[in-house]
N, C-alpha and C positions, 0 to 999 in steps of 0.2 A: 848331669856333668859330674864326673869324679877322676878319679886318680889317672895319670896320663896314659891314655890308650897303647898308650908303646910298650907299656912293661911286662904286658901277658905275651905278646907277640914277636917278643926279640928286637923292639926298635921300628918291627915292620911298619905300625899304625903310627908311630911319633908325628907322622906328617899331619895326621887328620887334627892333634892339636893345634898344629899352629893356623891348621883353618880354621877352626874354632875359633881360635885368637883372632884371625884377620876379620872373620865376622862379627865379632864383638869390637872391635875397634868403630867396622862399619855402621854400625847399628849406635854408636856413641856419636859418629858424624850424625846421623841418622835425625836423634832428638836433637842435638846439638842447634840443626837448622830449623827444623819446627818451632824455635823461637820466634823465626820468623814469619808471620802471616803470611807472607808474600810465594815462600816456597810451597812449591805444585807437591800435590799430595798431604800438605798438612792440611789437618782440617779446618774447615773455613778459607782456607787460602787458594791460591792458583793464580796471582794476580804476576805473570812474565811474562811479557813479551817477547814474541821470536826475535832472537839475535842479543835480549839482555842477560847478564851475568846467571840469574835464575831461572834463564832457557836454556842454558846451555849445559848448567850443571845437571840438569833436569831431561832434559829430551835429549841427549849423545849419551855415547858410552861414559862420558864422565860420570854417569847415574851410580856405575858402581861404586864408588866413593860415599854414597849416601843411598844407597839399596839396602835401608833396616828391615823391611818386611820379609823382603826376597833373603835377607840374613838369616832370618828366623827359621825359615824355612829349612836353610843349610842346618841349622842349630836342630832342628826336629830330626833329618835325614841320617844325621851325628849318632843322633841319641839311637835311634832306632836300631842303628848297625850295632855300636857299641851296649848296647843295650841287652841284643839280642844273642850276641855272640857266645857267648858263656855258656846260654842255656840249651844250645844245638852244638859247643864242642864237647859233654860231656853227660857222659849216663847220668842218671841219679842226680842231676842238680836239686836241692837243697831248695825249693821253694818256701819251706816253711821258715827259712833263715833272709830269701829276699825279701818278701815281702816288708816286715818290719825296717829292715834294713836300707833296703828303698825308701822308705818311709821318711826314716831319721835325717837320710841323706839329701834328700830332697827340703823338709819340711824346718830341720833349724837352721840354715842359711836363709829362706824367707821370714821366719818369725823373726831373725836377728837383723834380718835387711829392712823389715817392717816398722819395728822400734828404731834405727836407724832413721830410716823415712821422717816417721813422726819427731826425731832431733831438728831436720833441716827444715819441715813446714812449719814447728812453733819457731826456730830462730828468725825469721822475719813476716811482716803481713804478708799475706801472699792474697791480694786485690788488684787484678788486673785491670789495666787501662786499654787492652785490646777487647774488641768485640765479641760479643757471646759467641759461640761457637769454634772460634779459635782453637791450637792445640794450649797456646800457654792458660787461656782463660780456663776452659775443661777442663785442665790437669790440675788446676792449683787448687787449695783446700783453705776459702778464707773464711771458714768456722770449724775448726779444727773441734775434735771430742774424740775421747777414747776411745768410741764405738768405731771408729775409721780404724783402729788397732784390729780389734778382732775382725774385723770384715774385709784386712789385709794377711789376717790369717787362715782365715777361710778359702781355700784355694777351690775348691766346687762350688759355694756357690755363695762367694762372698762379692767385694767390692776393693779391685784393687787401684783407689781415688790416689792414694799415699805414694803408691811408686808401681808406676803406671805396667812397667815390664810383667808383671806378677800373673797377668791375661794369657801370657804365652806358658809361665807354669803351671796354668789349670791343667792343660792339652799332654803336659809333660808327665803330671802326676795319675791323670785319667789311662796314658798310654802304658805307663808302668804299672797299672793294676790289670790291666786287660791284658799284659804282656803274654800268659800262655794263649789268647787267641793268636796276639798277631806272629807268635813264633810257629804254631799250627799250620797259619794260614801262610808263611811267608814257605816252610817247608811242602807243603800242600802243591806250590806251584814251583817248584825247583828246578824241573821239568821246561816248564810253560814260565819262565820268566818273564819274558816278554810279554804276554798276555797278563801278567801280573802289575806289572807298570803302567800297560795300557789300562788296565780297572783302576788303579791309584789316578793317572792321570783324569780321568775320566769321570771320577767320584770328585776329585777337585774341582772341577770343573761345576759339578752340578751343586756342589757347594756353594763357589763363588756365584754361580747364579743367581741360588736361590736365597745367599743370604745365610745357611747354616755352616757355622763354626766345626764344628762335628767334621762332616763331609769336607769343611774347604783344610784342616789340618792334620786331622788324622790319618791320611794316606802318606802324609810325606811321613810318618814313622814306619808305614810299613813297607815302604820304599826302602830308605834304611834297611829294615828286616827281612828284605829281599839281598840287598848286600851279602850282608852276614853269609847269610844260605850258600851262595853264591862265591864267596870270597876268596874259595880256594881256586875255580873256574877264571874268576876276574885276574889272579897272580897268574896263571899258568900262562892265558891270555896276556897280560903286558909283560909279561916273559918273552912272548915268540915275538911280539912287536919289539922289541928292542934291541932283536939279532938282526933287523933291517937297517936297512941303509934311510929309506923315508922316517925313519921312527921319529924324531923331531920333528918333522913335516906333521907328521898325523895327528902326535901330543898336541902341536901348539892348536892346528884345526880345531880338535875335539876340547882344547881349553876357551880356542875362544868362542866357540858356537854353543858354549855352555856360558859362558858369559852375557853372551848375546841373547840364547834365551831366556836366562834369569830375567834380565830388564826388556822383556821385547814388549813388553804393552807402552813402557816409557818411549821406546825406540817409534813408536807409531806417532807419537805426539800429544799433543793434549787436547784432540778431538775422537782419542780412541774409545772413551764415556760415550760417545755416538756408536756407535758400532755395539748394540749390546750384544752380540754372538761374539763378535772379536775378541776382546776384551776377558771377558770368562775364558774363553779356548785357551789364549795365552798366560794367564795365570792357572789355570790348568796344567801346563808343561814344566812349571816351577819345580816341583820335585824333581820332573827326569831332570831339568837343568844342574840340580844341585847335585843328584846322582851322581852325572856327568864329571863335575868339579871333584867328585869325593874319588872318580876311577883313576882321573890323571892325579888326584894327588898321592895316589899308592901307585901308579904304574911311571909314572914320566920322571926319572930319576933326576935330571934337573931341577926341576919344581920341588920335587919332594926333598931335595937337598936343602933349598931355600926355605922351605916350609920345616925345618928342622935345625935351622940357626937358631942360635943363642936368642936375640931379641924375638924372634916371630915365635919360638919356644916357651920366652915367657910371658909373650901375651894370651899365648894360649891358657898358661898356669894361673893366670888374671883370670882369665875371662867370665866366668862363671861370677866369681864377685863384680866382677864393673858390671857383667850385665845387671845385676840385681840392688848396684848401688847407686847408678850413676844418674837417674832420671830424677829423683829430689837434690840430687846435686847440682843439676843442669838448672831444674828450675829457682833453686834458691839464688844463682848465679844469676840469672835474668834481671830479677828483685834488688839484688843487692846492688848492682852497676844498671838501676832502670834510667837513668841521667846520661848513661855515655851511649853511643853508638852502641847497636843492638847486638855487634858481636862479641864485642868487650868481655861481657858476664860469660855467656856459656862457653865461647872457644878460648880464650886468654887467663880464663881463671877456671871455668868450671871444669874445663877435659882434664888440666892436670890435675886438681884436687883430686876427679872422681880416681883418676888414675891410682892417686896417692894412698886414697883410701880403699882402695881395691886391694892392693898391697897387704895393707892391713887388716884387710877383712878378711883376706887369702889363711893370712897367719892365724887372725885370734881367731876363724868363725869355722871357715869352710874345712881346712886338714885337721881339724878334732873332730867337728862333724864325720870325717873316714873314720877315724878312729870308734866315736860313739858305733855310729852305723854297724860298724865290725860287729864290735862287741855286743848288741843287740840284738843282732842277727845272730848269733854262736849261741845267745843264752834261750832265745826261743825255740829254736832247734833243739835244745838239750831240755828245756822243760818242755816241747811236744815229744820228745822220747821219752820225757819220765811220765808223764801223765799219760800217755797213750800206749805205753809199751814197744815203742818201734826204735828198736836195736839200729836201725838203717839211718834211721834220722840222726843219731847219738853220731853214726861215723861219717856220714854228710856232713854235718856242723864244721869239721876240719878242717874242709874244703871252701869255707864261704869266702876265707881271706884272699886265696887264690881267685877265686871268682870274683871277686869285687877288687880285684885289680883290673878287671876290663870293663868296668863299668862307665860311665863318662857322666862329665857337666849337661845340664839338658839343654 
């Protein structure tokens, strides 16, 4: 995640931030409710009965409300596009200038979100009264030690116990180093789109099967990276749809069957853990789903109007810090209000804090971090031109600021 997607593209992308933002909101309900043991899908929990408040938020479409995983996914699809866009709109991109660059970009928001973390776990005990396996009991750190510092800075192959989101940055930073395969591979099937989706879908698939990480997330970035390739195909297309007379007809279809596959294993019930084929095939479809969401929200000019207001705009310019602030915030809130009703702490105190301090981490952490990044990227380039002799690199390096204006939050 980095500087708003709109500004390489004329405003064209503005939409995709404020999806960004609505998924980050999501994904804030998300932890928010895994306070609760009771809510399906945390762990250790699932305790609803059909027809109770926590079946219904859970098994109906009201899931999207609290669809953090399937968020993520969106968040992966994001990056992938905007990720990859840069390096298939222009000759000569500058790799020697991203890589570091990516780096910086990526890596001081977490080390700054880390230390962070470890503010809110020593501000109170954090000894659970809920059952081992739980999500509040698993998450919280009631023997705190430095050593949780560095193994929340370790994004390969560390330990992110401190602030639990940091799991999904491993995936973020792996995609970014590998990024000339999947720019390769996403141009490779340009052609064969289709058949490129279906291999994403289908690697996902054998993922969630089997249990690997790898396979169950790293297709939704090349998903994304199909986008990209594609993006000028995807405009010319919700171009001739919108000289139709069905074209809202078709928008809202195509928004809400992408809705509906996002959460389709919740939509099944909570006997779909029976069904082990079921269950993988449709967390499988997760990326096309979030594909889906990312074409109406550049093609369906209503939506994308909405997705470009003032407030959904700046939650998108949030998002990136809540996502990486807000889960030692949720949790300290549990802790601090463990005497009132369970919702008290995380939704009455804790979403606006994280909000607050999102704000603030926006300001002091994440737009210097652009900044550094730039400039880190300009100076490596300019010393692998001085050291290696390449004239070419010297005049790339010019280019990276442009470039890293289409880069995004991950």
């Amino acid at each position: 995640m980095g500087e708003k997607t709109g500004q390489a593209t004329g405003g064209r992308l503005a939409a995709l931030d404020g999806l960004r933002g609505i998924a980050a909101l999501v994904v804030l309900l998300h932890h928010a409710m895994y306070t609760n043991p009771d809510f399906p899908g945390a762990p250790g929990g699932g305790n609803a009965p059909a027809g109770s408040p926590m079946w219904w938020i859970s098994y109906t479409p009201l899931k999207l409300f609290t669809a953090g995983v399937e968020s993520v996914i969106v968040f992966f699809v994001l990056s992938g596009l905007v990720v990859t866009l840069p390096v298939i709109r222009k000759r000569g991109f500058d790799w020697v200038a991203y890589f570091p660059r990516r780096a910086v970009r990526l890596l001081v928001p977490v080390m700054a979100s880390v230390l962070l973390a470890a503010v809110w776990v020593m501000a109170i005990p954090q000894k659970s009264t809920q059952p081992d396996g739980t999500w509040l009991s698993s998450s919280s750190t009631p023997n705190f030690g430095w050593e949780y510092i560095v193994k929340g800075w370790d994004l390969l192959g560390g330990d992110g116990q401190i602030n639990n989101p940091l799991w999904s940055l491993r995936w973020e930073l792996v995609f970014s180093l590998a990024l000339p395969i999947f720019a390769v591979l996403a141009l490779a099937v340009r052609k064969w789109w289709i058949g490129g989706l279906a291999a994403a879908c289908a690697l996902t698939y054998l993922g969630v099967h089997a249990g690997s990480g790898e396979l169950q997330y790293l297709p939704a970035f090349f998903v994304g990276a199909v986008i990209a390739v594609r993006l000028d195909a995807v405009r010319n297309v919700a171009e001739r749809i919108n000289t139709h007379w069905y074209r809202h007809l078709l928008w809202a279809a195509m928004t809400i069957g992408s809705l509906l596959l996002l959460i389709a294993p919740w939509l099944i019930g909570p006997n779909v853990g029976e069904m082990p084929e079921l269950e993988p095939a449709l967390k499988g479809m997760v990326p096309l789903a979030a594909a889906g969401l990312v074409v109406v929200a550049l093609g369906w000019k209503p939506l994308r109007a909405v997705l470009e207001t003032r407030p959904v705009q700046f939650s998108g310019t949030i998002s990136f810090s809540l996502y990486l602030v807000h889960v030692p915030i949720i949790i300290f809130s549990t802790y601090l209000f463990a005497d009132a009703a369970w919702y008290v702490g995380p939704f009455l105190f804790g979403i606006p804090v994280a909000v607050v301090i999102a704000v603030g981490f926006t300001w002091l952490i994440e737009k210097r971090s652009h900044g550094w990044s730039k400039a880190v990227g300009a100076w490596a380039s300019k010393r692998y031109a001085t050291w290696f002799g390449r004239e070419e690199a010297s005049s790339t390096a010019s280019r990276a600021d442009a470039e890293s204006a289409s880069s995004s939050r991950p």
